[in-house]
C-alpha positions as CSV (number, residue, x, y, z in Angstrom):
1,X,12.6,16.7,1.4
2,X,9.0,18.4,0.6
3,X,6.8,16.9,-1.8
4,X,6.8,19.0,-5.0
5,X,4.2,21.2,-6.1
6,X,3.8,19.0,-9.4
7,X,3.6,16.3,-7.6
8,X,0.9,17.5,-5.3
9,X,-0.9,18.8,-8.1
10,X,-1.1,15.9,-10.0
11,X,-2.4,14.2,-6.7
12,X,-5.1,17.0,-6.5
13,X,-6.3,16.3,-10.4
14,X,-5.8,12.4,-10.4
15,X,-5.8,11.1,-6.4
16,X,-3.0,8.8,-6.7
17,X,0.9,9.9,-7.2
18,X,3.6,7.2,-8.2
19,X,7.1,7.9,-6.7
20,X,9.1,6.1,-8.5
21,X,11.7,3.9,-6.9
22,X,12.3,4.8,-3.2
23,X,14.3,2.2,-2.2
24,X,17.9,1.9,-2.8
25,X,18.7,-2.0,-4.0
26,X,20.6,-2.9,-0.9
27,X,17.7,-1.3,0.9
28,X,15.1,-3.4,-1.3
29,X,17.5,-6.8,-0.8
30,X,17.5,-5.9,3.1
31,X,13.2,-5.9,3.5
32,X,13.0,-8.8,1.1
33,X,15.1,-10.5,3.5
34,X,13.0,-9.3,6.3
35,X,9.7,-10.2,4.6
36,X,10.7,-13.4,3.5
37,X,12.2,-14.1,7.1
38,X,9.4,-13.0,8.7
39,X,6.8,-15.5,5.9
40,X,9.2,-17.9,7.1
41,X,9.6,-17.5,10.8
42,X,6.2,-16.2,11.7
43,X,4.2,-17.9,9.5
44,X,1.1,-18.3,11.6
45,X,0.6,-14.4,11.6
46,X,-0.3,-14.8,7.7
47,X,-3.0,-15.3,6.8
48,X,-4.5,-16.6,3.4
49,X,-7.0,-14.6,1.9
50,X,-8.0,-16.8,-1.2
51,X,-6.7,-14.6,-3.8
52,X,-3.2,-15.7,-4.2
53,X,-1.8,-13.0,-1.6
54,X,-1.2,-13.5,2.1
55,X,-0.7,-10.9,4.6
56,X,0.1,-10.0,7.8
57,X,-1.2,-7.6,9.5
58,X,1.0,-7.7,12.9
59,X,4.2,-6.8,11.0
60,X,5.7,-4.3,13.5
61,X,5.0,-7.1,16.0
62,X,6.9,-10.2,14.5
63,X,9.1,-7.9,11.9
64,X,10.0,-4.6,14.1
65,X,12.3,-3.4,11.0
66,X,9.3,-2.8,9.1
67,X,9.0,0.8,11.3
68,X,12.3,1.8,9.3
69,X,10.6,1.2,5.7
70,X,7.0,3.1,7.1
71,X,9.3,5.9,8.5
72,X,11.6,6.2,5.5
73,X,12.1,9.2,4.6
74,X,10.8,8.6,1.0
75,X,7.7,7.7,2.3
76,X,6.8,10.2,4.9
77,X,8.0,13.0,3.4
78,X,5.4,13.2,0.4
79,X,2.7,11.7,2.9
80,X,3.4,14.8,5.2
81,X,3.5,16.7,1.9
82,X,0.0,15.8,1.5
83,X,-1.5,14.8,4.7
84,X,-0.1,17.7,6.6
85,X,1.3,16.9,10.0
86,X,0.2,15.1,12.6
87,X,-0.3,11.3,10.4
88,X,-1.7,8.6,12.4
89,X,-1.0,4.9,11.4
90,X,-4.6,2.9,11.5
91,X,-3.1,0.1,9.4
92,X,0.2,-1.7,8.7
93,X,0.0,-4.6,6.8
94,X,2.5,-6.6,4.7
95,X,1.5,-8.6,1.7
96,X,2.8,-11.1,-0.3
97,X,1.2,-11.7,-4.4
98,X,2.7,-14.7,-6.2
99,X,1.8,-15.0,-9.6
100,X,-1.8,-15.4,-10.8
101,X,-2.9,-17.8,-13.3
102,X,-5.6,-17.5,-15.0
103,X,-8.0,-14.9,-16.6
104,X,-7.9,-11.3,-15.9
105,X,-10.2,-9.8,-12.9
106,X,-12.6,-7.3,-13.8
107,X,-14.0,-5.0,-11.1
108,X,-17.0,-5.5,-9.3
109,X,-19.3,-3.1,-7.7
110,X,-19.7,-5.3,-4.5
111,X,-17.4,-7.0,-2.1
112,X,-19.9,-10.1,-3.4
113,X,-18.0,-12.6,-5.9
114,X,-16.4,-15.2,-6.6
115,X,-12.8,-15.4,-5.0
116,X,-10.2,-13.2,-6.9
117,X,-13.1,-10.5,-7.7
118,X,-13.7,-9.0,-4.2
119,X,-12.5,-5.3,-3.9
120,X,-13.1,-2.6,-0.9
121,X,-12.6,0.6,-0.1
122,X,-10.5,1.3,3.0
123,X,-11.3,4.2,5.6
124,X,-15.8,3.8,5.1
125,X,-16.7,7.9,5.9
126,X,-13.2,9.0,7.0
127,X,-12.2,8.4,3.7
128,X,-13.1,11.8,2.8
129,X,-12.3,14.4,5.2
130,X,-13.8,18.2,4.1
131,X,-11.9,20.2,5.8
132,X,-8.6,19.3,4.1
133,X,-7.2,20.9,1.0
134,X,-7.1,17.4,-0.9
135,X,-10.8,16.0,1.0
136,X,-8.0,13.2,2.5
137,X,-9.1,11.4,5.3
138,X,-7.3,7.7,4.9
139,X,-4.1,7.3,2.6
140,X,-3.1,4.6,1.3
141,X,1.0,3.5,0.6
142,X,2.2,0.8,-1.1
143,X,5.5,-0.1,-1.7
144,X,6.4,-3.0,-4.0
145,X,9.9,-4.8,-3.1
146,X,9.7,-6.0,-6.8
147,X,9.5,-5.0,-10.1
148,X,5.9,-4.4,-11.3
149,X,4.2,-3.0,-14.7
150,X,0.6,-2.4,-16.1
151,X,1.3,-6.7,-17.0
152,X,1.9,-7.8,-13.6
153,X,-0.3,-5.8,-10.8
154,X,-3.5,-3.5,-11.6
155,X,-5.3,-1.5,-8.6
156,X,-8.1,0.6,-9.1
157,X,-9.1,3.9,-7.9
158,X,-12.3,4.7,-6.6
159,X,-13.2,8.8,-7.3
160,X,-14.9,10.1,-3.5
């Protein structure tokens, strides 16, 4: 599978692209499992980071399966639709959100805050690579093993 020329269009016009669901539901129940074992099992490789998520960042280490959902084929295929060949992992990270109580977050134009208000940009200057078509230098994937809407997660995009 190639990505679509839509779909890398509307990448080149907006810098994001939503695809969908790529997961099957026994392949969703299966890296639930995983995560949840792993949350479970290896709970000293997650850390807290103060605004209700935690995450580990060693995933492939303690949770090996995790190569199958970065490798799926609903994942690399747009990526190498976009990227070209030749991707290189810098990051792998799992996270976990429970719910959030409390008011909504507005953005901030500083990684200064108060907890729950801190945002970042991944990649610093290989963010933006000139020589590509799309000026990609650092992608970011996310793949949610539940069900999400404009009520329950937000992220924000950050034009170059």
């Amino acid at each position: 599978m190639t990505i679509k020329q839509e779909d890398y269009d509307f990448f080149k016009d907006n810098g994001y692209l939503s695809l969908g669901k790529m997961l099957n539901d026994a392949e969703v129940t299966r890296f639930v499992n995983i995560l949840d074992r792993d949350r479970r099992d290896f709970g000293r490789f997650w850390i807290d980071n103060s605004i209700w998520q935690t995450l580990n960042c060693d995933a492939l280490l303690t949770a090996p399966e995790v190569d199958e959902l970065v490798r799926h084929a609903n994942v690399m295929d747009p990526l190498e639709g976009l990227m070209g060949n030749g991707i290189c992992f810098s990051e792998i990270c799992l996270r976990h959100m429970g719910p959030y109580q409390g008011e909504p977050i507005a953005a901030m134009s500083s990684w200064e805050g108060p907890a729950g208000r801190r945002w970042h940009r991944d990649g610093g200057k290989g963010l933006v690579w000139t020589e590509h078509p799309l000026r990609l230098g650092n992608v970011q994937v996310m793949i949610y093993l539940s069900d999400v809407s404009d009520a329950t997660h937000g992220f924000a995009l950050s034009p170059q």
